[in-house]
Structure formats: C-alpha cells, structure tokens
N, C-alpha and C positions, 0 to 999 in steps of 0.2 A: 375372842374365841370364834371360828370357825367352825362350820358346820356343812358337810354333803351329804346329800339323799338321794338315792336311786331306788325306785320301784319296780315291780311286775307284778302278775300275775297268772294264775291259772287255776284250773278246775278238777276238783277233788270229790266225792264221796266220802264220807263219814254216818258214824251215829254214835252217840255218849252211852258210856256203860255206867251201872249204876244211875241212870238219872231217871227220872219221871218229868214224862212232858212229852212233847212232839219230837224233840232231838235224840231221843232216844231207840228210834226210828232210823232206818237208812235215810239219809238224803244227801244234795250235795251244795255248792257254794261255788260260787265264782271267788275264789280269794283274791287279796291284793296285797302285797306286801310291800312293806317299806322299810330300809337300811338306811340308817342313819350314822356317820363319823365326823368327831368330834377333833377340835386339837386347835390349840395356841400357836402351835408353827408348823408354816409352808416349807415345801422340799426349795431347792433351788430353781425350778419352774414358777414357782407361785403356787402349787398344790399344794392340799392338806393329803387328797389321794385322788387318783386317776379315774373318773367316771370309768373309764374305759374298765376299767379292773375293778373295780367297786361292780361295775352292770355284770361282766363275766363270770365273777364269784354269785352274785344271786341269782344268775339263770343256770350256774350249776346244780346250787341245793333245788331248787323251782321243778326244773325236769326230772330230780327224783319224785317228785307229788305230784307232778301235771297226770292229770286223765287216772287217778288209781283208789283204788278204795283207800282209804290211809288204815283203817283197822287193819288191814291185813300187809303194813308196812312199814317195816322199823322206822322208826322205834316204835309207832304208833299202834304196835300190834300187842306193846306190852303198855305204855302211856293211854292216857284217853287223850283223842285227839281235841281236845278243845285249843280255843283260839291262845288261850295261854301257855301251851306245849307247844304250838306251833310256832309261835312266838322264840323261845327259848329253844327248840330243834333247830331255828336259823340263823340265829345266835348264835351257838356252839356252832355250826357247822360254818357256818362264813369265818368266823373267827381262826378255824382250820385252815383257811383259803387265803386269807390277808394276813394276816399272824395279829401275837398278842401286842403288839406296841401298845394298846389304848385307845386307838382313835376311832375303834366299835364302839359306838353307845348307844344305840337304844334299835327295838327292831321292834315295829305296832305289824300288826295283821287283821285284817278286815273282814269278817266275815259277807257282811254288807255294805250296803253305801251309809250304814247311820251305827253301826257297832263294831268296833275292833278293842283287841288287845295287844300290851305292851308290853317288853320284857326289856329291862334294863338294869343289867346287875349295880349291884351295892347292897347297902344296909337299907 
C-alpha cells in the first residue's frame, strides 16, 4: 500500500457556538493541514498521484479560509467551525478537485502543534 501526503497551512479566526470555555470567544489559529492518499496501484509513472496536483488542490480549498473569520464562511457560517468540520469541509472539497477514485483517505488538521483532528470516512 502506498501512501502521499501534502500539507499547508494558514490563518483563520474562529469561535465555537454553543460551547463554554475560552473558545467560545473570537480567536484564531495558525492551522495546518494535512492530505493524505492512499492506493495499491501506481499510474504508469510510478505514481499513486501527482504531488504537483495533490499541493494545487489543497491550496485551492486553503485560500478559501486563509486570513477569514470562518464563522462568517461557508459553510462554517451554518457548521461550528471546529477542528472536526474542518477536517471534513477538506475532504468533501478536495475530493471535488481529485475525484472519487479512493485514493483520498484521510485529511488531520491542527489546530496547534500538540492537537489536531482527523476525518476519514468509513464506518
């Protein structure tokens, strides 16, 4: 099995609706995200998929949330933006960008350097 990952990141304001605690609060975060694909067979290159187009597709979805309040940003205007919608808004959306073959599996987002969440469909 085969496995490629590409990162970025950027900086967002937020605050949790419904919660009690500090985060409940405007602030923001340096995020960092990470795209991960999965797959048993290389293309006729030797690729499972193309860094170059793995990195293109996450700095698409990326510059929609670089520098933005995300409350006031779809979808996150009706979502709470936590690290596990975030998670799953990059998902679906690269997923739109690469297509459905399968070889999207898993997409973590970081709030910090010591907490992140993961979204990787299945059961």
């Amino acid at each position: 099995m085969f496995e490629v990952t590409v990162t970025a990141s950027f900086a967002a304001a937020h605050f949790l609706r419904d919660y009690k605690g500090k985060c409940e609060n405007l602030h923001g975060h340096n995020y960092r995200v990470e795209v991960t694909c999965r797959g048993g067979e290389l293309d006729k290159t030797g690729m499972l998929v193309d860094f170059v187009d793995l990195k293109k597709a996450l700095r698409e979805v990326v510059d929609r949330l670089d520098h933005r309040h995300l409350n006031e940003t779809p979808p996150f205007d009706v979502w709470n933006p936590s690290a596990e919608y975030i998670a799953l808004y990059f998902y679906q959306e690269i997923e739109k960008i690469v297509g459905p073959e399968g070889k999207l599996h898993r997409v973590k987002v970081w709030e910090t350097d010591t907490c992140h969440a993961t979204y990787r469909p299945g059961s």
